[in-house]
Each structure stands twice: as structure tokens, then as C-alpha cells.
Steps between C-alpha positions, in 0.01 A plus 500: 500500500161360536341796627615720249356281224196690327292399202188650319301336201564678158183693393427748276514760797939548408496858680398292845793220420754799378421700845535133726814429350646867481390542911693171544795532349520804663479339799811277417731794397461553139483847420499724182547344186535210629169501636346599173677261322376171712122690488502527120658163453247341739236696301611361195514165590128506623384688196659202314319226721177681413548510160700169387496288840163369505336852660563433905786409709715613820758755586722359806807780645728443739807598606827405695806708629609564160252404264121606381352245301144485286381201412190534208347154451213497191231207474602397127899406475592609169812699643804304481855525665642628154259772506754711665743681396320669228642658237402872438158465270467645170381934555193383265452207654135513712592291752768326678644787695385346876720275552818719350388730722500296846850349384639891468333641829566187744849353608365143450223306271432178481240262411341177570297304325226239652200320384251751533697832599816675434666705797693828431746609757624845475772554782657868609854474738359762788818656544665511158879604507595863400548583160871604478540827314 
């Protein structure tokens, strides 16, 4: 697995860290909506890093035989475990829809919390059973 660990620094420059994690989790299998579900989740979760998470971290991906996994670590650890699930925000509400979001697009969320970061870990199952009609 240690060779197909990646990770790139969260910067304002989201198309580049959309396009690095869409090319590889292509690369793992993920295809379709799946694919633009763990791109727009990843997106989200560095969007939130540079907004509430202290305005840097990293975005570490990986994957296994059956799993993709994202792991979005911010400089400021105000996330906390309890974080996720979250329930659907108010419609007027201005904020608070990232996390909903990531929780409804991904198969697994979780958090942890540390002195001086939090860690978000988005995981997709690469090859998802069928849908029975």
C-alpha cells in the first residue's frame, strides 16, 4: 500500500486538488458517480479546512483491494468525532451544509480530534454490491 499513498497540501488552488484526486481514484476503480461523489466530498472537506480549519492542511488518498479512503487533516482541531452524522441543515440556514453533504455522498465519515488538528476520513467501498431491482 505504501506506494499508492499520495498527499498534496490544501491551497486555495481546489481545481488542482479536485483533478489529483479525481485522476487517482480513477486509477483505483471508482467510476461514475462514484467518482464524483468522493471528488466533491474531498472538495468540500478542503473548502472547509480553508475556511474554519486554521487556512492550510493536507489531503492524504489511498486505497486497498476494496476500499478508497481520503484523509483531510486541518491545522486548527475544532472538528470533533460528533461532528458526523449531521443532520440535514435548515434550507435558510447559510451554512452548515459541508459536512451533510460528505456524510450523504461517501460510504464512511469519521473524525478525529487531536491537539492541534482534526482528520476527516471519507472512505468509498471500490466495488460496491449491485443494487437489486
Amino acid at each position: 500500500m505504501e506506494d499508492q499513498l499520495r498527499q498534496w497540501p490544501i491551497t486555495d488552488d481546489l481545481a488542482a486538488l479536485r483533478e489529483h484526486v479525481h485522476n487517482y481514484a480513477v486509477q483505483a476503480g471508482l467510476t461514475g458517480t462514484r467518482l464524483d461523489d468522493v471528488v466533491i466530498a474531498a472538495n468540500e472537506a478542503a473548502i472547509n479546512v480553508l475556511e474554519h480549519g486554521g487556512g492550510s492542511g493536507t489531503l492524504t488518498i489511498w486505497h486497498d483491494d476494496d476500499h478508497l479512503t481520503v484523509d483531510i487533516v486541518d491545522n486548527a482541531g475544532r472538528l470533533r468525532p460528533d461532528d458526523v452524522p449531521r443532520p440535514r441543515p435548515d434550507p435558510h440556514a447559510p451554512r452548515g451544509y459541508g459536512l451533510w453533504l460528505i456524510g450523504l455522498l461517501c460510504d464512511t465519515v469519521s473524525i478525529e480530534q487531536a491537539p492541534g488538528h482534526s482528520r476527516v476520513r471519507l472512505s468509498m467501498t471500490l466495488h460496491p454490491a449491485p443494487l437489486l431491482p
